[in-house]
LUMKE-117168 format. One line per field, with one value per atom (N, C-alpha, C): x, y, z; residue in three letters; atom name. Coordinates in steps of 0.001 Angstrom, whole numbers. Atoms other than C-alpha are relative to their C-alpha. Layout:
<pts>
x = (X,...)
y = (Y,...)
z = (Z,...)
aa = (ALA,...)
at = (CA,...)
</pts>
This chain:
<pts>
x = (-973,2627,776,-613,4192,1651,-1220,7674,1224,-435,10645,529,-295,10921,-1206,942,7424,393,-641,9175,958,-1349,12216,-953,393,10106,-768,633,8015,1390,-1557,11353,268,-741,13120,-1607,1235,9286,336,178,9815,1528,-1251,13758,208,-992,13397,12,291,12482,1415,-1128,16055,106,-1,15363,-1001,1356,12467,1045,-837,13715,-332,-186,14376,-1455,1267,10772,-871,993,8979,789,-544,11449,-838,-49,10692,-1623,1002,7943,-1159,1031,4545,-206,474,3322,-542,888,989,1389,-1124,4172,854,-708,6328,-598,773,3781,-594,-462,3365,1144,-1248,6785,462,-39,7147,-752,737,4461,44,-299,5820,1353,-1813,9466,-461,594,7527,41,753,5624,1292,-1042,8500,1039,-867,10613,-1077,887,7692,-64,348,7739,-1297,871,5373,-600,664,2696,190,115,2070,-819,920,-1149,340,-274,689,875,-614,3551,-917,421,1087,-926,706,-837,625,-291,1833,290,-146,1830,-967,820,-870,255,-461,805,999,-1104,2872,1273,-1222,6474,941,-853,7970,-555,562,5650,421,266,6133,2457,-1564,10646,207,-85,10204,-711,701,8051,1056,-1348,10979,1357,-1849,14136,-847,144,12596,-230,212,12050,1197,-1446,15503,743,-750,16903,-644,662,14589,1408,-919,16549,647,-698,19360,20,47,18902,-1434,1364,15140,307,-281,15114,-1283,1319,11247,745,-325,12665,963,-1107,15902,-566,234,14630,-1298,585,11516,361,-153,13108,986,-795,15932,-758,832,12769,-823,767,10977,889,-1296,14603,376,-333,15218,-1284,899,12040,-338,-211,12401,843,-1024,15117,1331,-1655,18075,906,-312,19628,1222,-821,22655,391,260,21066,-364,750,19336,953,-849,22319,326,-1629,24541,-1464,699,21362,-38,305,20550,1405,-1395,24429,274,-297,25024,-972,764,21822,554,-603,23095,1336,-833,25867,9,488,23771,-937,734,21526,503,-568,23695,-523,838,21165,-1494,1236,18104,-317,504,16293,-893,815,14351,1251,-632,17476,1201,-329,19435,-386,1372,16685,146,317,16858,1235,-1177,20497,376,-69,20415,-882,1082,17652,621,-1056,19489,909,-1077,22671,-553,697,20827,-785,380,19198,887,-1291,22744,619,-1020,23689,1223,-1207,25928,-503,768,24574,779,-1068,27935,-30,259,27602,-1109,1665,23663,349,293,24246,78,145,25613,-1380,200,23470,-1802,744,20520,-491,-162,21270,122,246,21507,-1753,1489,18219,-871,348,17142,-205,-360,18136,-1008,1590,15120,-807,1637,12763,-75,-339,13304,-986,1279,9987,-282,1063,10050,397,-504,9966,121,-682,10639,1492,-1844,14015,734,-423,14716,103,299,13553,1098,-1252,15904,1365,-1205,18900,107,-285,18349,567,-529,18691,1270,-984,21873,1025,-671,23404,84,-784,22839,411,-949,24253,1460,-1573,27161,777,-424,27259,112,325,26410,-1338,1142,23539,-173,711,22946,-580,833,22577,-890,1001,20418,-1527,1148,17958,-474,532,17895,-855,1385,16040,-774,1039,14480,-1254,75,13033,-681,845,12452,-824,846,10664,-1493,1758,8047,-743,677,7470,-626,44,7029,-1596,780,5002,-727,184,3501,-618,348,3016,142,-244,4296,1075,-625,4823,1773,-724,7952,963,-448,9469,-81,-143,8976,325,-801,10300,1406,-1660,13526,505,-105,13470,458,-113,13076,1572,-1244,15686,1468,-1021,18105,308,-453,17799,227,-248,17599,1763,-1421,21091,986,-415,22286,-131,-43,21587,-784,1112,18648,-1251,1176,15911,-1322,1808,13047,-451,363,13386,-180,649,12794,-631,1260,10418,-994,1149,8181,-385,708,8374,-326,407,8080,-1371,2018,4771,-780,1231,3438,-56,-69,4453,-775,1082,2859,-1431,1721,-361,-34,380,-519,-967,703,-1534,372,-703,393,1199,-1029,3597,1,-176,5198,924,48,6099,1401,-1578,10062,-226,396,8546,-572,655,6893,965,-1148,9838,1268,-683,11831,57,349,9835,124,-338,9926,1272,-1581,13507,464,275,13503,-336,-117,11478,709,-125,12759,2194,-1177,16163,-233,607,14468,-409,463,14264,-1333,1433,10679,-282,-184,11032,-1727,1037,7308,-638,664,5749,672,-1241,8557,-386,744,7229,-1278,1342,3913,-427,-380,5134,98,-516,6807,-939,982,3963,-1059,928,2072,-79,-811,4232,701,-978,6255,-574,670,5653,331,-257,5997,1362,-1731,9384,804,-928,10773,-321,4,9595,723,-1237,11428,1589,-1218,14296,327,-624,14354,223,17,14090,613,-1299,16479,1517,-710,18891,-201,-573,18530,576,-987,19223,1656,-1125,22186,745,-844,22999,475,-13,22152,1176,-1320,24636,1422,-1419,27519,45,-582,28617,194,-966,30863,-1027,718,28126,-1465,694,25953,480,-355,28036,618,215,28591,-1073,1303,25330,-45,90,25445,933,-679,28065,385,292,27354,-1575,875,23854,-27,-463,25458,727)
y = (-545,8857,1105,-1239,12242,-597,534,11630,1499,-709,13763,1294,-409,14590,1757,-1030,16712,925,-1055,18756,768,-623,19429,1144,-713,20466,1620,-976,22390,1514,-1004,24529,500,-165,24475,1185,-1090,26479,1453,-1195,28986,1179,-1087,29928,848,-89,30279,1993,-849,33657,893,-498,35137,1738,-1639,38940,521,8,38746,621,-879,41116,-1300,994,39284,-78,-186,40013,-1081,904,38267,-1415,969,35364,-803,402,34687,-794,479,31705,511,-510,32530,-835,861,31084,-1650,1316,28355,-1136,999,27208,-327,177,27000,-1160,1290,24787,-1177,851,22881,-560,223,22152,-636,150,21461,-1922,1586,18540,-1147,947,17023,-504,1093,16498,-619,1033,15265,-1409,1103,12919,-1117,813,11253,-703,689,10381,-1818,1385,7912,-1019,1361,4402,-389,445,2966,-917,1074,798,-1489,1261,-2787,100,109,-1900,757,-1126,1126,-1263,1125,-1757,-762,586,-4025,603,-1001,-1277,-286,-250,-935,-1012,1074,-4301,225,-320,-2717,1419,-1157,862,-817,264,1299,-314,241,400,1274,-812,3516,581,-452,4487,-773,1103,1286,202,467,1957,1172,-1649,6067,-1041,104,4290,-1117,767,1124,914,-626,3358,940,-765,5992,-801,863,3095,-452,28,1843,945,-1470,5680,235,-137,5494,-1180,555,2640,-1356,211,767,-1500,1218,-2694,-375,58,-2592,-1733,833,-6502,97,-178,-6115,1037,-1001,-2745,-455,-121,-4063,-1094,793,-6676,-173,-38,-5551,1159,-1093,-2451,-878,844,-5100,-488,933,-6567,1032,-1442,-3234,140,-157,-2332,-641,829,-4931,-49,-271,-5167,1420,-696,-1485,-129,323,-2761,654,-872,-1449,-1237,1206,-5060,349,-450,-3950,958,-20,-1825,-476,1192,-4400,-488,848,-6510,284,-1146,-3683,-214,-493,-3087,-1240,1397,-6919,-429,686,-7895,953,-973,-4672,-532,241,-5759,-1864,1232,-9546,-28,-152,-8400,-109,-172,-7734,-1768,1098,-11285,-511,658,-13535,-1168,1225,-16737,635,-424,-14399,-940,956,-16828,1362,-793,-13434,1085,-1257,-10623,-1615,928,-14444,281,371,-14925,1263,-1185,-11106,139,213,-11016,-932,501,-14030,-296,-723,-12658,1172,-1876,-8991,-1130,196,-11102,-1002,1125,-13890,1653,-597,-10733,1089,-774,-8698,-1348,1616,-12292,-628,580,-12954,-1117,1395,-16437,-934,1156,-18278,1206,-883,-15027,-231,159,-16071,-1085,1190,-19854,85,304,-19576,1068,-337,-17002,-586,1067,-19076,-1171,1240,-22159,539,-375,-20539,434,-44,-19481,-1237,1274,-22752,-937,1069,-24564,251,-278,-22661,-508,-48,-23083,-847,1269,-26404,-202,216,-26633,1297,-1202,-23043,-147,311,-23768,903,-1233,-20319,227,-666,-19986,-1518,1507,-24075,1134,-389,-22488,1765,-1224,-19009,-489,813,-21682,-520,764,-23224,936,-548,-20154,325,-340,-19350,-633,1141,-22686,47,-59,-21962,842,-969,-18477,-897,424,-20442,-765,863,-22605,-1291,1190,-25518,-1047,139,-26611,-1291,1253,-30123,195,-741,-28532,788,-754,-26248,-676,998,-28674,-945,935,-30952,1347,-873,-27707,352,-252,-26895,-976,1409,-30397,-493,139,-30329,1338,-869,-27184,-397,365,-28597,-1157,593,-31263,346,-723,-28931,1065,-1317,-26612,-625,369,-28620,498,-868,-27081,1289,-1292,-24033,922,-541,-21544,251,-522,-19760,-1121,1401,-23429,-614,580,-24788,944,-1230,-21400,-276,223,-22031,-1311,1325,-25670,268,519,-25393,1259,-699,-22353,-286,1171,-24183,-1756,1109,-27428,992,-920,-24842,806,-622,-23476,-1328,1463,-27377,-192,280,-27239,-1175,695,-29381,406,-817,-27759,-817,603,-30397,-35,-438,-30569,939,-1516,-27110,320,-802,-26470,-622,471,-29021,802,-553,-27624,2015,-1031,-23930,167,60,-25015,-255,437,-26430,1878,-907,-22871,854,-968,-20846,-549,873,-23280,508,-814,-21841,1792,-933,-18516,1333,-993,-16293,107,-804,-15566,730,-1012,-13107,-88,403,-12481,-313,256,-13268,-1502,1468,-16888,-767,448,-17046,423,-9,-15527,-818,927,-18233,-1115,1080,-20740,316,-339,-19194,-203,239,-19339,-1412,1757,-23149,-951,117,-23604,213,34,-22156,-730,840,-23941,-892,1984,-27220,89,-485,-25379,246,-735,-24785,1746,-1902,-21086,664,-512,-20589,-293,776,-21938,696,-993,-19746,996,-1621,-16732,377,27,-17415,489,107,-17912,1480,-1006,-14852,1403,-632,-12865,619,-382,-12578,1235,-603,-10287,1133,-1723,-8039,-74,-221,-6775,-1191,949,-9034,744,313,-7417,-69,1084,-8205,-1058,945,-11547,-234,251,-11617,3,-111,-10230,-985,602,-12524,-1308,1466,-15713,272,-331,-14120,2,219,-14226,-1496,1156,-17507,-510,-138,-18417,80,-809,-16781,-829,873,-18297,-1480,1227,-21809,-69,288,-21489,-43,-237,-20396,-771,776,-22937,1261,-910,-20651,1514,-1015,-17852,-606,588,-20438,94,208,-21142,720,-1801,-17249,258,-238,-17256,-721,1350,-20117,784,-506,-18758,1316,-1491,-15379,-204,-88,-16474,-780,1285,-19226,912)
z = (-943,5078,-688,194,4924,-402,593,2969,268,101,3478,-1365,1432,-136,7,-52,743,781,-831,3292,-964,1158,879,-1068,631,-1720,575,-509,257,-221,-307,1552,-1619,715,-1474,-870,749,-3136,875,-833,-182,-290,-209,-1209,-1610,1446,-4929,-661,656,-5158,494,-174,-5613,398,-254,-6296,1374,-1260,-3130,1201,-1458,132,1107,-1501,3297,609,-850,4328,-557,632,1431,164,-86,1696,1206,-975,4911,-71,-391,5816,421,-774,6836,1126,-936,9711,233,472,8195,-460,398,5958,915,-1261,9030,842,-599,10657,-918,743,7678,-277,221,7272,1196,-1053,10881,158,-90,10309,-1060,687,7763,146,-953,9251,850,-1037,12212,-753,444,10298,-831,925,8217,908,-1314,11359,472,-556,12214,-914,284,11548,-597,300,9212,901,-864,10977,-899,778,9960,-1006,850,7823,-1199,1208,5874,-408,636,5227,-1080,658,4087,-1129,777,1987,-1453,1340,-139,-1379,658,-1974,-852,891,-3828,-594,364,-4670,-1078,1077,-7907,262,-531,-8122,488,-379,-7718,951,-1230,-4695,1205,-738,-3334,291,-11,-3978,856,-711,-2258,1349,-1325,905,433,-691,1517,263,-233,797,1328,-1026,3557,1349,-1287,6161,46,83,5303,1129,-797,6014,1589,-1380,9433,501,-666,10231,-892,1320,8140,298,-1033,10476,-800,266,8679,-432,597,7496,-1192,1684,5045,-492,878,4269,-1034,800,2590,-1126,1307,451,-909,822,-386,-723,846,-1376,-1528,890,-3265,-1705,859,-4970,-914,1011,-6080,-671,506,-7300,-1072,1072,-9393,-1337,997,-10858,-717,504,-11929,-897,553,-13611,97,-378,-11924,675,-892,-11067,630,-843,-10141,1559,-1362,-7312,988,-916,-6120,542,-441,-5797,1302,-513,-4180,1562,-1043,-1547,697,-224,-854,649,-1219,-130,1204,-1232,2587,530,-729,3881,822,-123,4011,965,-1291,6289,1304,-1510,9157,408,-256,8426,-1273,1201,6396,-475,426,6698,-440,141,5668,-1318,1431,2751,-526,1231,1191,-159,-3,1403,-1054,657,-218,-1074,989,-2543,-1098,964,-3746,-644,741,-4181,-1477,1304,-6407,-1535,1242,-8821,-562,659,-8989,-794,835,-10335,-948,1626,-13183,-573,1163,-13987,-134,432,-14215,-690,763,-16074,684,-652,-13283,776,-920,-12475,484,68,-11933,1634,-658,-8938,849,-287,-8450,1122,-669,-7210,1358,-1506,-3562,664,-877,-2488,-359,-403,-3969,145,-1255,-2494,1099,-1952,858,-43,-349,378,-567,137,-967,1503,-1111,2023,1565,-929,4185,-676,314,1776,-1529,757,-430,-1165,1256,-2192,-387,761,-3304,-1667,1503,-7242,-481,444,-7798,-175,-591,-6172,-944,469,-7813,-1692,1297,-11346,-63,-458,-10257,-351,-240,-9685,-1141,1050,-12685,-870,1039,-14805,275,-686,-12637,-711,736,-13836,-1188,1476,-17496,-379,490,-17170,387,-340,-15670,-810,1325,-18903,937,-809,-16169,-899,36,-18415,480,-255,-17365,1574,-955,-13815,68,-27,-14907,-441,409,-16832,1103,-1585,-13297,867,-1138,-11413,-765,526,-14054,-100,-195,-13891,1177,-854,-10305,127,113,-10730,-454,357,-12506,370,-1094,-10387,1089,-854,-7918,-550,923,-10467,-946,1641,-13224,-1123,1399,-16430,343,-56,-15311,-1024,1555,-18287,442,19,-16938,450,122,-16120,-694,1441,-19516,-559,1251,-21180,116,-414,-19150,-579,535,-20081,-1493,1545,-23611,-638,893,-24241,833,-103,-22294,-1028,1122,-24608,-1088,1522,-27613,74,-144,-26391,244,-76,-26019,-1285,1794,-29748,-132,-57,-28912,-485,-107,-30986,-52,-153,-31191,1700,-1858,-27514,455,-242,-27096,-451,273,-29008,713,-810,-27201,916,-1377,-23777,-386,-55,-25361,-622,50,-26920,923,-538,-24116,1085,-276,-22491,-968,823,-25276,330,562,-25313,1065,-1537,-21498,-154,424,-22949,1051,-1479,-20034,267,136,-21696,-618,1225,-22957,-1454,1279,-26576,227,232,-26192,11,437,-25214,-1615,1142,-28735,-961,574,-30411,120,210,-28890,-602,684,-29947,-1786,1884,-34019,58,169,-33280,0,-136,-32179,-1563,1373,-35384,-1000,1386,-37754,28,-469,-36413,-834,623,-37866,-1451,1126,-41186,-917,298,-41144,314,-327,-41917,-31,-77,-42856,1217,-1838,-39630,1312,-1101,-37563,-155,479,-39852,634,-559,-38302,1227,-1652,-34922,357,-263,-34908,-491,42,-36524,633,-1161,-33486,743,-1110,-31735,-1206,627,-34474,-1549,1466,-38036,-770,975,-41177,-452,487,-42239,864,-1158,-38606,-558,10,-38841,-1410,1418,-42469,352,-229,-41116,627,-877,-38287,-939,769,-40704,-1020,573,-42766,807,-1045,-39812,160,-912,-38729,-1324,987,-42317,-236,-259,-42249,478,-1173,-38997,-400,134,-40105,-1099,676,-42970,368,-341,-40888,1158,-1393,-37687,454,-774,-36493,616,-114,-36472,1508,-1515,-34196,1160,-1122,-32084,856,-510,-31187,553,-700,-30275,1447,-1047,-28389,942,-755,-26517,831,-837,-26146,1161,-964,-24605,1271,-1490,-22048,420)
aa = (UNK,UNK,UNK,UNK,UNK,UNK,UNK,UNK,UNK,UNK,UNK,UNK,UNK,UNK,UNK,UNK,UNK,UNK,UNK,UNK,UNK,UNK,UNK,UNK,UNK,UNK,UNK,UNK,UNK,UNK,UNK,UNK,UNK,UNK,UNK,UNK,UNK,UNK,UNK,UNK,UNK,UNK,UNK,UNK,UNK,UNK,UNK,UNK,UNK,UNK,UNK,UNK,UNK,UNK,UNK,UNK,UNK,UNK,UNK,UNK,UNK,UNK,UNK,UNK,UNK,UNK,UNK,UNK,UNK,UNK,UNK,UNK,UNK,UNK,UNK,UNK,UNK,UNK,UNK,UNK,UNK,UNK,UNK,UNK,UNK,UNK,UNK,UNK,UNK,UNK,UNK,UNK,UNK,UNK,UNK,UNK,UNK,UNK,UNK,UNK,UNK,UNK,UNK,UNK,UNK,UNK,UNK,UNK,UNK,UNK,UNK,UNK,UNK,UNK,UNK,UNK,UNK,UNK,UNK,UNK,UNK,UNK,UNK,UNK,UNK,UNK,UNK,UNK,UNK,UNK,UNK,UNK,UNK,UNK,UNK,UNK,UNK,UNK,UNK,UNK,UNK,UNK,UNK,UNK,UNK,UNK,UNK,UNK,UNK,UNK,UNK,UNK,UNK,UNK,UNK,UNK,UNK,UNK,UNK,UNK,UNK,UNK,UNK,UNK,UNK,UNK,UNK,UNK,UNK,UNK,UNK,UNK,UNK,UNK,UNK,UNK,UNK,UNK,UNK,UNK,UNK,UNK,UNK,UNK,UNK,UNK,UNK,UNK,UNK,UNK,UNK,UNK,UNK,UNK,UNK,UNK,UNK,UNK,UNK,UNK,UNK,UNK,UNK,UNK,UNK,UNK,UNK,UNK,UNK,UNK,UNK,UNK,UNK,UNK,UNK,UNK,UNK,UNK,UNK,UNK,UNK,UNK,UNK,UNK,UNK,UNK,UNK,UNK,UNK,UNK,UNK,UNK,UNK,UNK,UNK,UNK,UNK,UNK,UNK,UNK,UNK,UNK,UNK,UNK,UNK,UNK,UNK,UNK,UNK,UNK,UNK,UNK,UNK,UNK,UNK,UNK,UNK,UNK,UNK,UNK,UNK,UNK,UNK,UNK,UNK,UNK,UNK,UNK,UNK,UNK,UNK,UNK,UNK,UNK,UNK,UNK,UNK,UNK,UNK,UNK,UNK,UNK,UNK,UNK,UNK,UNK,UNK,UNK,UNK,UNK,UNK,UNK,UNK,UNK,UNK,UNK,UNK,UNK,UNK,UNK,UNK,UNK,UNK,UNK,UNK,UNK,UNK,UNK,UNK,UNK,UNK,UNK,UNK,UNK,UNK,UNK,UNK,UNK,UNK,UNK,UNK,UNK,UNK,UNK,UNK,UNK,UNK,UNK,UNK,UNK,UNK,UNK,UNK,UNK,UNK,UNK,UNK,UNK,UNK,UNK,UNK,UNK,UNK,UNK,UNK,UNK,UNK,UNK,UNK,UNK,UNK,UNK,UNK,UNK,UNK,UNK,UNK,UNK,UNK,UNK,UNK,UNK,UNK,UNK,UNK,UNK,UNK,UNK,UNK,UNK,UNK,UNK,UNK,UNK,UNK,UNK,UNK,UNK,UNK,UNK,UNK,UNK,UNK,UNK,UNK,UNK,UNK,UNK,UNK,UNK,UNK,UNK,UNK,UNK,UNK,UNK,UNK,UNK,UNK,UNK,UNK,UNK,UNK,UNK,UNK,UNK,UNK,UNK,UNK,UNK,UNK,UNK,UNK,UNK,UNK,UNK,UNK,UNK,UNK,UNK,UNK,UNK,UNK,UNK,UNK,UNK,UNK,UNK,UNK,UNK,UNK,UNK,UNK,UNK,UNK,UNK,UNK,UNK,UNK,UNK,UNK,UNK,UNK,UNK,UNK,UNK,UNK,UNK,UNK,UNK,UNK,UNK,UNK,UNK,UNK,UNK,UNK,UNK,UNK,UNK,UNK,UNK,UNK,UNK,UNK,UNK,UNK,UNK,UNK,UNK,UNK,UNK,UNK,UNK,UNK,UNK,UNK,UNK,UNK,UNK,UNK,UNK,UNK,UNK,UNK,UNK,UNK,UNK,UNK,UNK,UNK,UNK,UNK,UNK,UNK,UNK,UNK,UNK,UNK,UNK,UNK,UNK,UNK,UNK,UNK,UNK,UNK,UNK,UNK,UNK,UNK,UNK,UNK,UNK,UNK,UNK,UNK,UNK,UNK,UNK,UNK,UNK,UNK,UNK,UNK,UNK,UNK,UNK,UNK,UNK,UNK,UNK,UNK,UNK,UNK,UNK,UNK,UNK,UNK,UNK,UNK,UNK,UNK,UNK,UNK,UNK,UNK,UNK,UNK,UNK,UNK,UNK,UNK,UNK,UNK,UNK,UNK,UNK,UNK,UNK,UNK,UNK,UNK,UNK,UNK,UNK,UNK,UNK,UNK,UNK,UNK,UNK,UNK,UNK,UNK,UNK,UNK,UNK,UNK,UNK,UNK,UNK,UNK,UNK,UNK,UNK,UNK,UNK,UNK,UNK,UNK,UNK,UNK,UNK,UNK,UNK,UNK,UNK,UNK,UNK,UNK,UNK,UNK,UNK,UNK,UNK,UNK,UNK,UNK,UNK,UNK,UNK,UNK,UNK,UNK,UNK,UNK,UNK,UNK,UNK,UNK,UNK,UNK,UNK,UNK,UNK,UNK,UNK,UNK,UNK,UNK,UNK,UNK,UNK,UNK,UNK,UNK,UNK,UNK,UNK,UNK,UNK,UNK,UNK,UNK,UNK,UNK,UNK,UNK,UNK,UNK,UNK,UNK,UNK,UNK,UNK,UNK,UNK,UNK,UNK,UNK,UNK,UNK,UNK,UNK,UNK,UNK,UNK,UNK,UNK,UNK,UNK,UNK,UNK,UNK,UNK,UNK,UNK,UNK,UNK,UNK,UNK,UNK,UNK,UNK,UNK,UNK,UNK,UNK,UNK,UNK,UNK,UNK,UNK,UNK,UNK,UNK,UNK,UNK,UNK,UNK,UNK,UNK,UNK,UNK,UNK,UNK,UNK,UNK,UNK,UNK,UNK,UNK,UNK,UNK,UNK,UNK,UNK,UNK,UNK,UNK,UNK,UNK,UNK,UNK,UNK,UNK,UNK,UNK,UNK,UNK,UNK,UNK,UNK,UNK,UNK,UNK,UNK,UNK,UNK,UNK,UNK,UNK,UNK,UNK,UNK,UNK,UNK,UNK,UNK,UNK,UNK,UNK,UNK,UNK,UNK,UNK,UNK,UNK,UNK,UNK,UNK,UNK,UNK,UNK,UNK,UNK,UNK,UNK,UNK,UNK,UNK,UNK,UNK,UNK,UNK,UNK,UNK,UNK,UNK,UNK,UNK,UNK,UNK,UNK,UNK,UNK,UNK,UNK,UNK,UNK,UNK,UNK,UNK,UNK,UNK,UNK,UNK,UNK,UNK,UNK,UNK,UNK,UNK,UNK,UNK,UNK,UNK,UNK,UNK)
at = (N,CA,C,N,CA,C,N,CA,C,N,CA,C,N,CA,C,N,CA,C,N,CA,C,N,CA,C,N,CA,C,N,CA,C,N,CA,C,N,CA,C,N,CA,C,N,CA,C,N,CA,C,N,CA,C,N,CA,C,N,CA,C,N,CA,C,N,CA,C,N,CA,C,N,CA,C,N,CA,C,N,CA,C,N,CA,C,N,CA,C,N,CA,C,N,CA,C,N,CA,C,N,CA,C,N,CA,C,N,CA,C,N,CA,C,N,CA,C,N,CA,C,N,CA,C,N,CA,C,N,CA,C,N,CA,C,N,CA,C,N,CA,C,N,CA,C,N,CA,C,N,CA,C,N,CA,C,N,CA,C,N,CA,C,N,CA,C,N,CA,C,N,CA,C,N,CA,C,N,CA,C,N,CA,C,N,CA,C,N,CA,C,N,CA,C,N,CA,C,N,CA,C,N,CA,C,N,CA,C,N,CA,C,N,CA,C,N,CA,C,N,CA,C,N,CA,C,N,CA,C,N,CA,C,N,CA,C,N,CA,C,N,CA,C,N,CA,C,N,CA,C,N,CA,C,N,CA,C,N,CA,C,N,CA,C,N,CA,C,N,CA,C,N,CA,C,N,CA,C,N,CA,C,N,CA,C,N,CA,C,N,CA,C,N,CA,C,N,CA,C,N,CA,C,N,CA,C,N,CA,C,N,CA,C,N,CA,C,N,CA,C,N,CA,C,N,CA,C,N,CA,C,N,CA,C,N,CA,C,N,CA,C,N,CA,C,N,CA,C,N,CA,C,N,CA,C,N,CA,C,N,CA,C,N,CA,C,N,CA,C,N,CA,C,N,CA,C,N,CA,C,N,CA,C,N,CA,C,N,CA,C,N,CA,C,N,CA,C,N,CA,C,N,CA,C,N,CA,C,N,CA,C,N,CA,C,N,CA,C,N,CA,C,N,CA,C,N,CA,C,N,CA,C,N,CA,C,N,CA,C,N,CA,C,N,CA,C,N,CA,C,N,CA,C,N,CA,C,N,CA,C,N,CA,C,N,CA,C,N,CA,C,N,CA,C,N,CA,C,N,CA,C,N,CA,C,N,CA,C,N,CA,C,N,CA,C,N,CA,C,N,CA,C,N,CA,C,N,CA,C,N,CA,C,N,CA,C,N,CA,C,N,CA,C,N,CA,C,N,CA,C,N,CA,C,N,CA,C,N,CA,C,N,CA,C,N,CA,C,N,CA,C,N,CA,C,N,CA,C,N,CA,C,N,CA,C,N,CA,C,N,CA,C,N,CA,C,N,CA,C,N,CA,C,N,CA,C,N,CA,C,N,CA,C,N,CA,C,N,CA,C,N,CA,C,N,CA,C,N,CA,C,N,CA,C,N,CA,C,N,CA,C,N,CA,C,N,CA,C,N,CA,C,N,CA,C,N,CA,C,N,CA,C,N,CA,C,N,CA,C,N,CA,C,N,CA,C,N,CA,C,N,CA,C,N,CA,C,N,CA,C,N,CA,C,N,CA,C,N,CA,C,N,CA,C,N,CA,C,N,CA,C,N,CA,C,N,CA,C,N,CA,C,N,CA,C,N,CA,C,N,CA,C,N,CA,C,N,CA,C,N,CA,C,N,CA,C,N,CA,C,N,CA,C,N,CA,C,N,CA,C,N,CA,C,N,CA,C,N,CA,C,N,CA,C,N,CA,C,N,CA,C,N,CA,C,N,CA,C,N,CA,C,N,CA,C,N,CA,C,N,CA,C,N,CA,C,N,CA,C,N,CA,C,N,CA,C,N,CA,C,N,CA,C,N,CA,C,N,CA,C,N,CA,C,N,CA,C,N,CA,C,N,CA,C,N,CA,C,N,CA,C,N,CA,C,N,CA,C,N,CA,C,N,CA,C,N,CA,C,N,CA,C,N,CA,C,N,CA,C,N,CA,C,N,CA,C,N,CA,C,N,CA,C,N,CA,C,N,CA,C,N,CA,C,N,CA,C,N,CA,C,N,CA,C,N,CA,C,N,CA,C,N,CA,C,N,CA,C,N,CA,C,N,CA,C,N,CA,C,N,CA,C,N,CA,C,N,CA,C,N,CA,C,N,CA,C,N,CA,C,N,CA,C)
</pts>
């Protein structure tokens, strides 16, 4: 679909020539009727099949084709939260948020424009922010172990952790052996200053083979908690050089000698 951006540009190619007489400035015919058919075209409503098209276009094709259905019409309900959801996952959480609650004005029981809101704020770390809006979207859609496993991380930004370890919990009842539900698990006990318990459920998450490396750097971290620094060095070898992994096991070190230096951590990551 013809985008207004292609009209703009177009124009904006036709004015640049500053020193050019009024004659050469001026449009030709063709560009005039090009230009003509691409404002047309951008007024029109995507169909259902271009919608569904774009779930296979990149993210930033996929964030230019929602925001212009939006600007068609600002009532859009897919437009606002899948644009919320492209948005965020670009990593702009804070636009997401901002787009997801104005949209939430017009449909305040929506469970996906809910849903997006309280993903933008756990991933702006505002999860004490996250909970109501997903529990409202919870409350459509009970068995989604996404939005349960969402809520959970919500709760341990909120420094709630024993609430957060109960969804995390029913998440994987819901999910079983699901990596990104045992990552949450285990660096929630590991922030409970629970590290054998975290390292379990982040092994059985690594042994999954379909995370990413911050999961395997948590787990070296877990370890080498338990003062097995070589076995942490290992861990952590996977993923960054050998004088990171020094450094980092020189750090926890560190850490482990000082309380007070833990429990900065601890507190800066709750």
């Amino acid at each position: 679909m013809a985008t207004r951006l292609s009209a703009l540009l177009l124009m904006t190619s036709i004015s640049l020539g500053a020193c050019a007489t009024s004659a050469e400035l001026a449009p030709t015919e063709q560009e005039e009727a090009l230009a003509a058919q691409l404002q047309s075209a951008s007024i029109v409503p995507a169909t259902a099949d271009e919608r569904a098209a774009m779930e296979n276009q990149d993210l930033l094709t996929q964030a230019a084709f929602w925001a212009e259905a939006m600007e068609l019409n600002p009532a859009d309900h897919e437009a606002a939260y899948k644009l919320a959801s492209v948005v965020r996952r670009l990593g702009n959480a804070r636009r997401a948020s901002e787009i997801a609650r104005q949209a939430l004005a017009l449909r305040p029981q929506s469970t996906e424009l809910n849903r997006e809101l309280g993903l933008a704020l756990t991933a702006s770390g505002q999860g004490g922010e996250a909970i109501e809006p997903l529990s409202a979207a919870l409350r459509n859609a009970p068995d989604d172990w996404r939005l349960i496993n969402a809520l959970g991380v919500a709760f341990d930004q909120a420094g709630r952790s024993a609430q957060a370890r109960e969804r995390f919990t029913q998440a994987l009842l819901l999910a079983p052996g699901e990596p990104a539900v045992l990552s949450n698990l285990g660096l929630s006990y590991a922030l409970a200053g629970d590290p054998e318990r975290a390292e379990d459920f982040l092994r059985r998450a690594v042994a999954s083979g379909s995370v990413d490396s911050q999961v395997r750097q948590n787990l070296a971290l877990v370890v080498a908690l338990q003062g097995r620094f070589d076995e942490a060095e290992q861990i952590a070898l996977e993923d960054v050089t050998p004088e990171m992994a020094e450094a980092n096991m020189a750090y926890v070190r560190d850490m482990m000698s000082s309380p007070r230096r833990w429990d900065d951590l601890r507190g800066a990551e709750g």
